[in-house]
N, C-alpha and C positions, 0 to 999 in steps of 0.2 A: 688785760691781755692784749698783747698785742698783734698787729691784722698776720705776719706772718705766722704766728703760733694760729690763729684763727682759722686760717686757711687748711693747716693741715691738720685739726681737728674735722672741721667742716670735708673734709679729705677721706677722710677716715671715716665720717657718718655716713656720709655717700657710698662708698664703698661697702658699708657695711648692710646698706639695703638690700633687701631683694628686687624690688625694684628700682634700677639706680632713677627711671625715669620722675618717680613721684617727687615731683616738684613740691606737691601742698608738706609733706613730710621734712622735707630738705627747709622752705622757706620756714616751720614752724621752729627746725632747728637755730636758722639763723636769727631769729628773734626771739628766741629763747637766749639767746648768747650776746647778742647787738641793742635787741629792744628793737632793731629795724634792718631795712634791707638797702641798702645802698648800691648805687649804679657797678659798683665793680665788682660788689657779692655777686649781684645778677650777674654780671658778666662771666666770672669765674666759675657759677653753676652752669652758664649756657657752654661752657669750654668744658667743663670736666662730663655733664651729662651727655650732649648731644641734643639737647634741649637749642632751641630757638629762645633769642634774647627777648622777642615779642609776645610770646608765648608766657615766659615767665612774669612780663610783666602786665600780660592779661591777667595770671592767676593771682598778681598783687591786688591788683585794683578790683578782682573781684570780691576778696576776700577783707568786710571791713579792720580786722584785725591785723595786717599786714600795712605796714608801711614803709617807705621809703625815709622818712627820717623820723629819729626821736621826736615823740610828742608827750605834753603834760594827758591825751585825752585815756581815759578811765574807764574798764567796762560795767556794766549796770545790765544783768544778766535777769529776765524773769522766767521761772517754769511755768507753761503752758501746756504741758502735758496733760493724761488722761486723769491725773489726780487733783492735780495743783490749776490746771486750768478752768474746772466747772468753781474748784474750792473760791477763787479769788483771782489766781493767777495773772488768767487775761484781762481782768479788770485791770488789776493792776500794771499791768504791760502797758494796755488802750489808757490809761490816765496818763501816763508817763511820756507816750508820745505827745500827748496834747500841752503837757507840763512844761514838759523840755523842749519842743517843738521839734521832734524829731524829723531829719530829713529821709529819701528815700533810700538810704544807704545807713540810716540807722544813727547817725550825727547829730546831737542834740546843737540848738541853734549857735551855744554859746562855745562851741568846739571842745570841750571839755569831756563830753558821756558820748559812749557808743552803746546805745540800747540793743541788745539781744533777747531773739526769745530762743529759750531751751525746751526740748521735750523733757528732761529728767536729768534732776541733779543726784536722782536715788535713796530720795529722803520722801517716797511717796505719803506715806502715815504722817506727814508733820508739812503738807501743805497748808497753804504756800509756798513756796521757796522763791528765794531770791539771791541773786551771786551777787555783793556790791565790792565793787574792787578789789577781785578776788577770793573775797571770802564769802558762803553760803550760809544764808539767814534762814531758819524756818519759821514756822507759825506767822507767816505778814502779815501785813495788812497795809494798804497805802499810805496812811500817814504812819507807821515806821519806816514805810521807806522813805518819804519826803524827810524825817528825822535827821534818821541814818544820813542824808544827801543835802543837808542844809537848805533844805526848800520850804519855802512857804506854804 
């Protein structure tokens, strides 16, 4: 696709909100479509919303799944909810950061895994859960997910 077809797609998504201001809506659109947000997507959102370009780019950098350019890095998702969390859950979550050496934004040291925790993937009865790169694993347990994740 190319950025002028993008744009007025991205045009039309906008447009199509009820709120045109929700930024986090808008930016999930544009990485849905780019895989990332680039200096003149922002720009272009801060011109059609009325949005502040600073603004936008606080809600990048709050958001670790938001970025400003294509990356190899992968999410590694754990449920920690009211089921999955007593089951194993947060074990497995608390191992993972110590494994990967998660930083405070959730960046495994080798920039590769962005660790999250979920309350509920919706597969309560088959805790554990675990979302690895997209796809939701139940019944875990830590060393499938080290498996799963080529870890030692």
């Amino acid at each position: 696709m190319d950025k002028k077809e993008f744009f007025k797609e991205l045009d039309e998504f906008i447009d199509g909100l009820r709120d045109k201001k929700d930024d986090v809506k808008i930016l999930n659109f544009v990485v849905e479509k780019l895989d990332s947000i680039p200096k003149d997507v922002q720009k272009h959102i801060a011109d059609k919303t009325g949005l502040m370009e600073i603004s936008i780019e606080n809600t990048i950098n709050f958001y670790p799944k938001f970025r400003t350019k294509v990356s190899d890095i992968k999410e590694v998702a754990v449920c920690t909810g009211m089921n999955c969390g007593p089951a194993g859950g947060q074990d497995i979550y608390n191992a993972l950061v110590e494994i990967l050496e998660v930083d405070k934004n959730g960046l495994s040291k080798d920039g590769k895994i962005i660790l999250n925790k979920k309350r509920c993937f919706g597969r309560c009865p088959k805790g554990p859960n675990v979302s690895i790169y997209g796809e939701i694993y139940s019944f875990m347990t830590l060393q499938d997910v080290k498996r799963r994740l080529g870890l030692k």
